[in-house]
C-alpha positions as CSV (number, residue, x, y, z in Angstrom):
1,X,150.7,-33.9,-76.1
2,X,152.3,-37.0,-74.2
3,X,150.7,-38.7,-71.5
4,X,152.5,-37.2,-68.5
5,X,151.6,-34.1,-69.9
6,X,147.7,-34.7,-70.7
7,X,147.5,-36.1,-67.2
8,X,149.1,-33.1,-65.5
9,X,146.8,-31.1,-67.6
10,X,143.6,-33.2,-66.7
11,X,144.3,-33.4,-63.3
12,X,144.5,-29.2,-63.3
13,X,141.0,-29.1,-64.7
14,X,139.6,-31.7,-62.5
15,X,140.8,-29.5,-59.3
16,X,139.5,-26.3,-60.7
17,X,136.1,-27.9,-61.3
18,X,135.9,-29.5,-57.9
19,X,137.3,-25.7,-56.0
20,X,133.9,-24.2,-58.2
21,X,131.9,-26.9,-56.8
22,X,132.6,-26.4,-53.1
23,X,132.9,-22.8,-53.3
24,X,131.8,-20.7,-56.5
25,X,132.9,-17.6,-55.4
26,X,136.7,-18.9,-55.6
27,X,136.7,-18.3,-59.2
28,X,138.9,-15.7,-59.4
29,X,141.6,-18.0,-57.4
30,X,141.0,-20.2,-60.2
31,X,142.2,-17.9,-63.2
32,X,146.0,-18.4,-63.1
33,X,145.7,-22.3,-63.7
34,X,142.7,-21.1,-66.2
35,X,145.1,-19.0,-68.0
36,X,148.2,-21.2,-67.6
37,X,146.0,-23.5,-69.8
38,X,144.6,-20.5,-72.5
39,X,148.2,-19.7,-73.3
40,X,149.5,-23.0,-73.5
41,X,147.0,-25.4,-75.6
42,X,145.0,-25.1,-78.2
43,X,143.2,-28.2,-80.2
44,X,145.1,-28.6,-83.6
45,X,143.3,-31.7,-84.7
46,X,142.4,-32.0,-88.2
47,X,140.3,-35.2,-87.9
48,X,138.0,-37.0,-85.6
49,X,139.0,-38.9,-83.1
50,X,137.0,-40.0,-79.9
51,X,139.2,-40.7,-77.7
52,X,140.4,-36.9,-77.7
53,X,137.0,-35.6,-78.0
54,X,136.6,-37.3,-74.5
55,X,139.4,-35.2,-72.3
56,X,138.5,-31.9,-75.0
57,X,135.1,-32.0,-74.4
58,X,135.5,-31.4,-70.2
59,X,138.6,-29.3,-70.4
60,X,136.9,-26.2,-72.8
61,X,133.6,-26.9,-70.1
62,X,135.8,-25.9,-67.1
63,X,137.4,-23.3,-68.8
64,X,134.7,-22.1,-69.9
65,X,133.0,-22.2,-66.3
66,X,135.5,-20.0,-65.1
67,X,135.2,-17.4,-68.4
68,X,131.7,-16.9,-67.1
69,X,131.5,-17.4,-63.6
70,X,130.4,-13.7,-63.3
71,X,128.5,-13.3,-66.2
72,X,126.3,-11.2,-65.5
73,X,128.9,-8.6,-65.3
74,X,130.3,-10.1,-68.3
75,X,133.1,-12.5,-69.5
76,X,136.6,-12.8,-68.8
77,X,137.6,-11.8,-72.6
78,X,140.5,-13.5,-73.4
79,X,139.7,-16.5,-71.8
80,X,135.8,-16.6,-73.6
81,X,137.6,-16.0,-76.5
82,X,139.7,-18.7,-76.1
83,X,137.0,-21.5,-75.8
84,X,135.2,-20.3,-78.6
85,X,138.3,-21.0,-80.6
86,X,138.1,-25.1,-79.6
87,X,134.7,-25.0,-79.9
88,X,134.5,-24.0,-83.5
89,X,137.2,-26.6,-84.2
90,X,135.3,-28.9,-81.8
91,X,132.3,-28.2,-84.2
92,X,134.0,-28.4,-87.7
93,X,135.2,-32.0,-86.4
94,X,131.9,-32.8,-85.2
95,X,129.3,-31.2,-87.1
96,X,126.5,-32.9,-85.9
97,X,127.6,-33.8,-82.1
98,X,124.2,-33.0,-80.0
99,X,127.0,-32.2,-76.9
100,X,128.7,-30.0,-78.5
101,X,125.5,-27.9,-80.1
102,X,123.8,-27.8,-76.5
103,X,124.2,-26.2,-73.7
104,X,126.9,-28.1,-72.3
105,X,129.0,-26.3,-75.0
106,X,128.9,-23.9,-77.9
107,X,125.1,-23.3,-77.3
108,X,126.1,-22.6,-73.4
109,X,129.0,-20.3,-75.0
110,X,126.4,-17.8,-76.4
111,X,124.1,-18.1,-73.6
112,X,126.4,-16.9,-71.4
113,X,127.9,-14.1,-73.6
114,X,124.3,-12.6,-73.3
115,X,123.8,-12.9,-69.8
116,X,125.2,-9.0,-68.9
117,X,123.0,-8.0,-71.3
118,X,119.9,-9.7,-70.7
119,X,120.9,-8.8,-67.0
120,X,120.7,-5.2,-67.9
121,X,117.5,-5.6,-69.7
122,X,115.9,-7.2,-66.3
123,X,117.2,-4.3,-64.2
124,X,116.0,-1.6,-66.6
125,X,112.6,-3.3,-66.8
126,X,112.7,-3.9,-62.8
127,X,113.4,0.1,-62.4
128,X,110.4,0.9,-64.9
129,X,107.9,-1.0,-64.0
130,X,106.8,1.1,-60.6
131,X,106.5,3.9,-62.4
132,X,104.3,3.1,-65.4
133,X,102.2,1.6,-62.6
134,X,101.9,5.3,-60.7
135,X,101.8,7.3,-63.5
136,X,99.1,10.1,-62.7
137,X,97.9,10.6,-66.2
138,X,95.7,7.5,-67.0
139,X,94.8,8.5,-70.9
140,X,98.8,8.5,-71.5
141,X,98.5,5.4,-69.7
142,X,98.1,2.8,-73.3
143,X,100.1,4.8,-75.2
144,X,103.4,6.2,-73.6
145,X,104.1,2.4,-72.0
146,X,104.3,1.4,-75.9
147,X,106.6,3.9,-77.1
148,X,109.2,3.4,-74.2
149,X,108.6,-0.5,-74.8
150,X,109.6,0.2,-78.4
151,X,112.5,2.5,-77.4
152,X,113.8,0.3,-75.0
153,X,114.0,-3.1,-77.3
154,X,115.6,-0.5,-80.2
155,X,118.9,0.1,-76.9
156,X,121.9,-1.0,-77.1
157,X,121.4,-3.8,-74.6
158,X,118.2,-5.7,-76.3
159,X,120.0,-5.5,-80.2
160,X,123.2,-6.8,-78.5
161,X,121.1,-9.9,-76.3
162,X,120.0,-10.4,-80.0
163,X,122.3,-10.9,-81.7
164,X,124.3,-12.7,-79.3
165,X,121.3,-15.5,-78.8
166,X,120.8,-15.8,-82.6
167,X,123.9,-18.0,-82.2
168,X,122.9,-19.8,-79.7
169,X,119.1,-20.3,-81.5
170,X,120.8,-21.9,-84.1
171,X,123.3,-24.2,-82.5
172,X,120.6,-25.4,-80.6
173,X,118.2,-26.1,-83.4
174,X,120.5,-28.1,-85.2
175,X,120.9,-30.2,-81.7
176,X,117.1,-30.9,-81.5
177,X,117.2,-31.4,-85.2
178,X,120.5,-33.7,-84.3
179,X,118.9,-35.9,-81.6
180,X,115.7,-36.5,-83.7
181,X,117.3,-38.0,-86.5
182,X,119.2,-40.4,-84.1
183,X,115.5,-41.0,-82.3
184,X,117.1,-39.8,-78.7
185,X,115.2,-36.6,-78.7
186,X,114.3,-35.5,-75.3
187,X,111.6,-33.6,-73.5
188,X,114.5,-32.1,-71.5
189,X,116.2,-30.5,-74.7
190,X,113.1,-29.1,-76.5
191,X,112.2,-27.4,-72.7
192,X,115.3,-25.4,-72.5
193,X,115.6,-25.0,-75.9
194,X,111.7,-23.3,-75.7
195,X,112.5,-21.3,-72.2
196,X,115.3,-19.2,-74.7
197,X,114.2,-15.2,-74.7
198,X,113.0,-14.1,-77.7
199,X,112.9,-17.1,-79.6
200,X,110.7,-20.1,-80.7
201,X,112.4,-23.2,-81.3
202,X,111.0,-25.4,-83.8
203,X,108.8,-28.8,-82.6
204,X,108.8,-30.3,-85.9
């Protein structure tokens, strides 16, 4: 890609971040440029090189902003699809890049892929809870709550959030596991790594 070209391309991503900034809601007035991009470019490189990594990093963020702006509901397919393509070649360039593993990235990428179902999960439980509270039949009361618990986190929704934030468990164990070997480990990393749903990230 030439200069003009990269510029053009930079200066697209750097609008669509600031029209998601002012007004979130716009996303959907973003998704032509978003696509214009998807069908366009793709990172081909086959070895390291920082000054890339420096443009690549923000562009597959953006994009990826906008495959997940409603992600509760779910992500735009082809266009989630998409960044995790240049994020796995992101990551076989830069095994051991703490920004990519995180959350500003690939980590992020899973995250968000499990949102609709962890949203899902919140609702059922929301709807529930009332009526375990009211049930009229206190003996049933310790044991019927454990077999719809045990039901529910057998559904479709809790084995798909699983599987889903394995991913994004490991990605971001090898971040924390990253950053301590360089001695930059934060407390910032290790709390959001700690606040993911069924999961216990190492404090080695």
């Amino acid at each position: 890609m030439d200069s003009q070209m990269l510029h053009m391309l930079m200066a697209t991503v750097e609008l669509v971040n600031t029209n998601l900034d002012t007004t979130p809601a716009s996303w959907r007035d973003q998704l032509p440029a978003i696509r214009n991009i998807t069908i366009s470019f793709e990172i081909s490189d086959t070895t390291p090189e920082q000054s890339r990594k420096c443009w690549q990093m923000p562009l597959v963020t953006v994009v990826q902003r906008v495959a997940f702006a409603d992600a509760d509901n779910g992500p735009i397919p082809d266009i989630a699809d998409w960044c995790l393509r240049q994020l796995l070649t992101l990551l076989a360039l830069y095994p051991q890049d703490p920004d990519i593993l995180t959350f500003t990235v690939i980590g992020r990428h899973w995250l968000l892929r499990a949102q609709k179902a962890l949203a899902n999960i919140a609702r059922a439980e929301n709807e529930l809870h009332p009526n375990e509270e009211s049930s009229p039949y206190p003996a049933q009361v310790t044991m019927q709550p454990l077999l719809g618990t045990q039901e529910r986190t057998n559904g479709a929704d809790y084995v798909e959030a699983r599987a889903l934030l394995v991913p994004a468990i490991d990605y971001l164990q090898s971040a924390v596991d990253a950053v301590r070997e360089k001695g930059e480990l934060t407390g910032h990393l290790l709390l959001t790594a700690s606040t993911l749903p069924f999961t216990q990230i190492s404090k080695r």
